[in-house]
N, C-alpha and C positions, 0 to 999 in steps of 0.2 A: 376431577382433576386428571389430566392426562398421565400419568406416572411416567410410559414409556418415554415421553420428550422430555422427562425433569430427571430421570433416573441417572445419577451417574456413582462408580464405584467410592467415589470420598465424600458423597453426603450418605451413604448407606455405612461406613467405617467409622470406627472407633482406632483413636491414634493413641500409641503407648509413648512419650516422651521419656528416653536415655540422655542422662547427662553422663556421660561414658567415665569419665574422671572418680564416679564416687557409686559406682553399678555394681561391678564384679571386679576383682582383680588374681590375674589366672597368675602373673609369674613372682608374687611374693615383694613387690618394690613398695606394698601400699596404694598403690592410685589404679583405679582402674582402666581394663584393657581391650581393645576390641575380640582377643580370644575370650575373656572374661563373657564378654554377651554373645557369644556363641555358645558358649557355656550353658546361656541361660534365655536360650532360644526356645527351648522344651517349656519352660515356665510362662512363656510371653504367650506363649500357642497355645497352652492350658488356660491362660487366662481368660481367652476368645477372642483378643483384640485382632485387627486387621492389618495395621499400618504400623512400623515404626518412624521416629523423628530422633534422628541422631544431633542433639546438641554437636557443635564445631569440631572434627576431627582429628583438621588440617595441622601442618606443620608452622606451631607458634613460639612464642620466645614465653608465653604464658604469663604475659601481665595481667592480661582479664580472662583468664580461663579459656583458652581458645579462639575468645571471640576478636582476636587480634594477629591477624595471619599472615606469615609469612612467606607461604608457597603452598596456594590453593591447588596443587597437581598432587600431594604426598602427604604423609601421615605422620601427626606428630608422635616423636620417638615415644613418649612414653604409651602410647597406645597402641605402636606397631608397625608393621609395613604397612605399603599400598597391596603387598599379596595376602595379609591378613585381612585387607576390606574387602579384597576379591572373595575371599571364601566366604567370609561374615556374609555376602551380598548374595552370595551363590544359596549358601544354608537359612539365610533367610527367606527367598525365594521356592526354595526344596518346601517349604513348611509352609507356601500358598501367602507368607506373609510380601508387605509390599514396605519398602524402603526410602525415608524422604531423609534428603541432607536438610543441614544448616549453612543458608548459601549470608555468608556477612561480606555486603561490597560499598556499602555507605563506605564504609573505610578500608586502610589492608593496618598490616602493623608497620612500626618505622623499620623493620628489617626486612622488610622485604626487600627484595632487588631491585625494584621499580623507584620506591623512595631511597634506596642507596643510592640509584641515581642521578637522580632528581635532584639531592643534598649538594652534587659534585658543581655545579655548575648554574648560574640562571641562565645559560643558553643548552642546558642539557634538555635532549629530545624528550624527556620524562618529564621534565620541568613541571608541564600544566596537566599531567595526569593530577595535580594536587595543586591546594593551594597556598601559596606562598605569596607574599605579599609585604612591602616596607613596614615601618614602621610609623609611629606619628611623634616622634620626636623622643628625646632618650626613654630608654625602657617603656615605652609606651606602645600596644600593640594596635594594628592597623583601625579595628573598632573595639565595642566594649561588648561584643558576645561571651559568654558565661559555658563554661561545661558543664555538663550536666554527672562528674563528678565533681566539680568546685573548684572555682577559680576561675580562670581569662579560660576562651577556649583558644587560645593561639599561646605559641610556643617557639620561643626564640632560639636560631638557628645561628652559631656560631661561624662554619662554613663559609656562610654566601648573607651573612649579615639580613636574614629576612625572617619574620614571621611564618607559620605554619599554619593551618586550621584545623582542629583537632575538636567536634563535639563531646568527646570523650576524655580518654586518656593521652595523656602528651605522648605515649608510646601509640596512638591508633591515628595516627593522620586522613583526613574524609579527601576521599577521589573526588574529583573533578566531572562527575559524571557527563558536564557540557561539551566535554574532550570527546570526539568521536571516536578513537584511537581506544580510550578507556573504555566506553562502551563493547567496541569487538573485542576487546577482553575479557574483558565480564563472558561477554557470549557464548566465545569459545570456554571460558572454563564453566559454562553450564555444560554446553555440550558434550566434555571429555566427560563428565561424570554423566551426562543421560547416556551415550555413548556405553560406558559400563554397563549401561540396565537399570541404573535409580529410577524411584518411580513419582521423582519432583522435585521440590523445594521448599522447604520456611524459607520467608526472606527476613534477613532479620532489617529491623528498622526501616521498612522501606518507603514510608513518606516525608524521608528528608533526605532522599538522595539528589533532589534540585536545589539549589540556592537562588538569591535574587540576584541578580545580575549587579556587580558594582559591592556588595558586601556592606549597606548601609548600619548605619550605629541603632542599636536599641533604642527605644523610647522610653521604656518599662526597667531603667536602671537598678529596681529593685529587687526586681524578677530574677529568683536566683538560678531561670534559664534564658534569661536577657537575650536574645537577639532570635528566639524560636519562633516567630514572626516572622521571618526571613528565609528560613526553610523549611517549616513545616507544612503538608502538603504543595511543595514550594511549582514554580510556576511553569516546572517542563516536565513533572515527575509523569503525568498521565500521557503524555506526547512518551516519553522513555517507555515507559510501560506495554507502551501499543507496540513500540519496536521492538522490545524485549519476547511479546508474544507471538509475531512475524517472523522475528529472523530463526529463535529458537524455540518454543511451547508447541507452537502448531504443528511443528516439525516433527516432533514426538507421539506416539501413541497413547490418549488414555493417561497421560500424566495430569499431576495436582500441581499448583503455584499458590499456596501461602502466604500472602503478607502478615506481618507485625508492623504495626500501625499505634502511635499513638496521640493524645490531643485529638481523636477523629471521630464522630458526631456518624448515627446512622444516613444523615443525608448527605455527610460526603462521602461515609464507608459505599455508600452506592457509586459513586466515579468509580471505583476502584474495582466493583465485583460485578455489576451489571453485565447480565449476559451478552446483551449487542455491542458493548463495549471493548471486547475482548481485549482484556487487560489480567486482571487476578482471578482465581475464583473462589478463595475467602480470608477472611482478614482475624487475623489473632487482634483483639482491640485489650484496649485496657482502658476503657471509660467504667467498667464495672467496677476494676482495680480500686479506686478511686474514690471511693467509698466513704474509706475510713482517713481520708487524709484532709490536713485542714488547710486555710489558707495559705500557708508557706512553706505548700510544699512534700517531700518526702520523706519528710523527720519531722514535719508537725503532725501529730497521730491526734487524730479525734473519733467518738465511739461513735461507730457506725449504725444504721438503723434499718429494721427490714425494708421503710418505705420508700427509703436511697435508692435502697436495691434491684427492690419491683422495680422501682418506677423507670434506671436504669434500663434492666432488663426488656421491659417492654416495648421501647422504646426501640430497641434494636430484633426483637422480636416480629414487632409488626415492620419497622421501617426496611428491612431486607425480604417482608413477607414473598414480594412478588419480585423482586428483582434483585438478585444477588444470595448469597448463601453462608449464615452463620457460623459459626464454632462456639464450642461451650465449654467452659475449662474455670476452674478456682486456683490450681496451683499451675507452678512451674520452675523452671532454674531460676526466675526471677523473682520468686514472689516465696513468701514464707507457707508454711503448711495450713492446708484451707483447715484441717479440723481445730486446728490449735488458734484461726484468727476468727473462722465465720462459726463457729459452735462450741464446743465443750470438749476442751481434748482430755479430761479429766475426770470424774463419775459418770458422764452419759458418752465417751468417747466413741465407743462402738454404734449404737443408736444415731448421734449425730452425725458421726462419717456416714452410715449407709444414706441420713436424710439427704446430705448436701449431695451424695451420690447420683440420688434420685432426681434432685434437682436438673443435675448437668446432665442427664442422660434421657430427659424424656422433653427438657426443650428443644427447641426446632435446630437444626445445626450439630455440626459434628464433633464431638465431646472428644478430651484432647485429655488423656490419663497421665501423670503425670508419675511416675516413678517411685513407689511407696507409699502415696497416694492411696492405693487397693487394698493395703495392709493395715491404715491409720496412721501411717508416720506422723511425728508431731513435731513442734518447734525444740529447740536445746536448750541449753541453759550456759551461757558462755561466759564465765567468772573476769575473766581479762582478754583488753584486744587483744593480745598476744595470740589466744586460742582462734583467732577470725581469718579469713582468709582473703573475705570480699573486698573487693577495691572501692566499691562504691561504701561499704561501712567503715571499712580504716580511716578515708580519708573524710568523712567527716569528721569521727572521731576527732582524728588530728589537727583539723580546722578548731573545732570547739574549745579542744581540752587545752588548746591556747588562748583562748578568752575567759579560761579559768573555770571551766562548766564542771559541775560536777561528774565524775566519773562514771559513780551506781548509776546516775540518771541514764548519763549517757549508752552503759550496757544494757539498760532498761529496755532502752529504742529499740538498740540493735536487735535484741531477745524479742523482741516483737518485730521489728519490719525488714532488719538484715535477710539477704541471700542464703547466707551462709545454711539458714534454717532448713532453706528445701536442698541442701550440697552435703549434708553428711553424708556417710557411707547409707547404702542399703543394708537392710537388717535381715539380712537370709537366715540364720537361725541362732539359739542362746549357747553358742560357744566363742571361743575367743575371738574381738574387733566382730562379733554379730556373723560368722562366718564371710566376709567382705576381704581379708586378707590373711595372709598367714605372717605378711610382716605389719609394718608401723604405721597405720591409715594415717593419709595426708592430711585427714579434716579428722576435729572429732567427732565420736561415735555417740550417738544418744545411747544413755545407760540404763533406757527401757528396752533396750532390745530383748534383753531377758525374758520378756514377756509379748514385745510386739516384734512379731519378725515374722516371716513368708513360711518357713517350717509349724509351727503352730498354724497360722491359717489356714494352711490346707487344710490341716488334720480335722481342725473347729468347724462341721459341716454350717452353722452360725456365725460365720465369719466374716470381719467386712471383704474381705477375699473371695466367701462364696457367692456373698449377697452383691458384687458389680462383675462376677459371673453370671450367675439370673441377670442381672439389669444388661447385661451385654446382648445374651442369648433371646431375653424378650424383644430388646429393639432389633437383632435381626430378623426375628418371627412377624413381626407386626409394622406394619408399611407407615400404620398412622403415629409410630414414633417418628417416624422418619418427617414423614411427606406432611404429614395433618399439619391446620390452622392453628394459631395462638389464638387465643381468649381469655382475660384474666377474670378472673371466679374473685370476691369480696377483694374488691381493690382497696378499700382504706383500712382493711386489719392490720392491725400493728405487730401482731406476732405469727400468721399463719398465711405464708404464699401457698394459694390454689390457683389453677388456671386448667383448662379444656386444650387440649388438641382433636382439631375435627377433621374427619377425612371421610366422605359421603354419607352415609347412613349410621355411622361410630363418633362416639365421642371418647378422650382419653380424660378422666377426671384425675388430678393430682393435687393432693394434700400433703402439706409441708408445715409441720409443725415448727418455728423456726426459736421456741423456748424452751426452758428446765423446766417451767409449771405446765399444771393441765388445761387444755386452752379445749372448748367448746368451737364445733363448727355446724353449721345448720347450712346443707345446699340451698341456692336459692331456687325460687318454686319456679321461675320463667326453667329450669332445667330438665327439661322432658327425657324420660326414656321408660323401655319396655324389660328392659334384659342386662341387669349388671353381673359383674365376674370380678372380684378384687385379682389381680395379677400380680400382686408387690406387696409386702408391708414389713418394716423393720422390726415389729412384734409381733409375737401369738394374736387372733384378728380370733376370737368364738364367734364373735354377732358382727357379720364383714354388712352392718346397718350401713347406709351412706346418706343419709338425709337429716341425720341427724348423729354427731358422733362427737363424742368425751375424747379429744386424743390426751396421749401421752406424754410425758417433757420427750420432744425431738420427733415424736412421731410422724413418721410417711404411711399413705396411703396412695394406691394406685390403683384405678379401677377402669374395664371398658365398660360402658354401658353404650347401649345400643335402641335403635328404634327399629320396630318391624317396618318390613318397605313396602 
């Protein structure tokens, strides 16, 4: 493999994702602050990681946490200045680290200026930065598309007598991106912040920034995201993307463009990250996500299976092998804590967080850490909505608990699929609010912090803290985490993902024990080699045998073996 023409600095990093709201909080208000993560710059750079990803900064009216913005140039109050993100950008920099925003432009919020407006007039020059559209007859909205927090996704405008489009929340109105006008806006607020020195972008949602032309009705009336046929990867979004990395990406030195991407298949993840393509160059996906969900949806939970997973995984493994560039992640601000859904956050808690660790870090693609994540954060336990914050889980709730559902059930969900799980505070150490505030934290506080928090971890040289310090420090040492081939090692075992990374004359063998019992593995004999080295294991290893081995409940193993050349 040529390395020098594949080498670039964001498939060789590891990304630490801040959700800034629930990280540090430096001036005692409870929510945290971007002084807060300056604060805890020295800890991010201990960890080894390379890159940060700042979840939504901007200045919001805070219906969905940020992700609804209303003046992408400034910093929302409760996080600071715009001269606070200067210095946060400058000390981040000082520490060799590299800085990616969270760029949200499928939509803005309804307060922003642009849909102020827009609101005032159907001949205002704003007008078709959005879309607005009649109605079909009293209270009847233009079609029958569905939000994807629930309900119509169009929203009636008093005003100017017209429907709105809103994927989301009635407060997030989706831009027009077929507006040329809206495009160079977009552009330029890429540029004021590359301009800064950021060193990229997550894009959030970015394969439904096109629609169909005309805003035809669903067919799939049942589908409780009815009309996602229609925009997703909709029919100009890679035509926009080619523009997007012309007018501003190439312009820039050495930056990264991250998509979020979801519904997308490694065969169209490739339109999107394909090197000759120049469009992305990787896609946060959530077809893994997906696992555990049944047919209807985000609140039907059904128990998920290693062979979903593999089978998943591989899938996206091989199909971006040669053209385009993976990411590897369990958790994030969207999704609940990976040790509490994909293992045992309870007697094997430490053992399974370092496995699933091992997982995300030795696949092919740039592993994406999510914020406590390193420590073992786990799900909460949230007694009434009252204590939730998530909009996506209130409003089911609310939907439901009008049909008469039961209520446990319904916290049940949420304690298993809610947001809110990976949005508690960080658990920096066992004094008051976990050391995260010294006033009234916004969200609450898991009441293990007592035991699990960042100050114990360090001290614990056993720690899942030190142990994806090792997995950090080995995949910088070793090219064939990086670069090497996928190969999956006994594809039909029910309980133990193995697989090869190969990179010339190396092979990387990984064993993933993914139960509480002792699960037997025997290598298969086609698997040649001269010279093994175990590099990893989340247990004391006396007999590091690999041809045959007893693992443990959650046990990893990670070995180079090699052939002489």
């Amino acid at each position: 493999m040529n390395l020098k023409a594949t080498k670039k600095w964001w498939k060789e990093a590891v990304i630490y994702q801040i959700y800034p709201r629930s990280f540090m909080d430096n001036n005692g208000d409870g929510i945290g602050d971007l002084k807060g993560i300056i604060e805890k710059l020295d800890y991010i750079k201990y960890l080894g990681v390379d890159a940060i990803w700042l979840s939504p900064i901007y200045k919001s009216p805070n219906y969905d946490n940020g992700y609804d913005i209303s003046d992408y140039r400034d910093i929302m109050d409760d996080f600071g200045t715009i001269r606070d993100f200067d210095n946060l950008l400058d000390e981040v920099h000082k520490r060799g680290l590299k800085l990616l925003m969270d760029l949200v432009v499928n939509h803005t919020s309804s307060e922003h200026k642009w849909f102020e407006e827009a609101r005032k007039s159907k001949n205002s020059p704003y007008r078709d930065y959005y879309f607005f559209r009649e109605g079909k007859g009293a209270l009847k909205p233009p079609n029958n598309w569905k939000s994807w927090f629930g309900g119509s996704a169009w929203e009636y405008d008093n005003l100017t007598e017209e429907y709105y489009l809103h994927l989301y929340h009635k407060h997030q109105p989706d831009l027009n991106w077929d507006n040329k006008k809206v495009r160079r806006e977009i552009y330029d607020i890429m540029k004021f912040w590359l301009d800064k020195g950021v060193d990229g972008f997550r894009i959030d949602i970015v394969n439904y920034i096109s629609k169909v032309k005309g805003l035809p009705n669903s067919k799939n009336i049942y589908d409780e995201h009815a009309g996602k046929e229609f925009y997703l990867n909709g029919p100009n979004v890679h035509k926009y993307l080619k523009e997007m990395r012309k007018e501003v990406l190439s312009r820039y030195h050495d930056i990264v463009a991250v998509g979020e991407v979801e519904c997308v298949n490694p065969n169209e993840a490739r339109k999107y990250v394909d090197y000759d393509r120049n469009e992305l160059d990787m896609l946060l996906s959530w077809e893994h996500m997906y696992v555990d969900y049944g047919k209807n949806g985000t609140w039907d939970i059904k128990n998920w299976s290693l062979a979903d997973l593999k089978e998943v995984l591989k899938e996206w493994q091989i199909g971006l092998s040669k053209k385009g560039w993976n990411t590897q992640y369990l958790s994030s601000h969207d999704q609940p804590r990976q040790v509490s859904r994909f293992a045992n956050d309870e007697r094997y808690r430490v053992e399974s967080a370092k496995m699933l660790a091992t997982m995300i870090h030795t696949l092919k693609g740039t592993p994406f850490v999510y914020q406590g994540e390193e420590i073992g954060m786990t799900n909460v336990v949230f007694n009434k909505i009252d204590e939730c914050n998530d909009i996506l889980s209130v409003s089911m709730y609310n939907k439901k608990i009008r049909k008469r559902k039961n209520k446990s059930y319904l916290m049940e969900m949420i304690n298993y699929r809610g947001r809110d799980n990976a949005r508690t505070p960080m658990q920096w150490n066992n004094n008051k609010n976990a050391g995260f505030t010294e006033g009234t934290p916004w969200l609450k506080i898991n009441q293990n912090y007592k035991f699990i928090n960042v100050e114990e971890s360090i001290k614990n040289k056993d720690s899942i803290f030190h142990y994806y310090k090792n997995l950090i420090e080995l995949r910088r040492e070793n090219n064939i985490f990086i670069y090497g081939n996928y190969e999956v090692v006994l594809k039909d075992d029910e309980y133990i993902y193995s697989y090869l990374r190969n990179l010339d004359n190396e092979k990387l063998l990984v064993i993933l024990n993914f139960s509480g019992s002792k699960r037997f593995f025997k290598l298969p004999d086609d698997i040649k080699f001269e010279y093994k080295e175990l590099l990893i294991s989340n247990y004391d290893v006396i007999d590091s045998e690999v041809n045959a081995v007893l693992l443990k409940p959650y046990e990893v193993r990670v070995y180079k073996l090699k052939l002489n050349k």
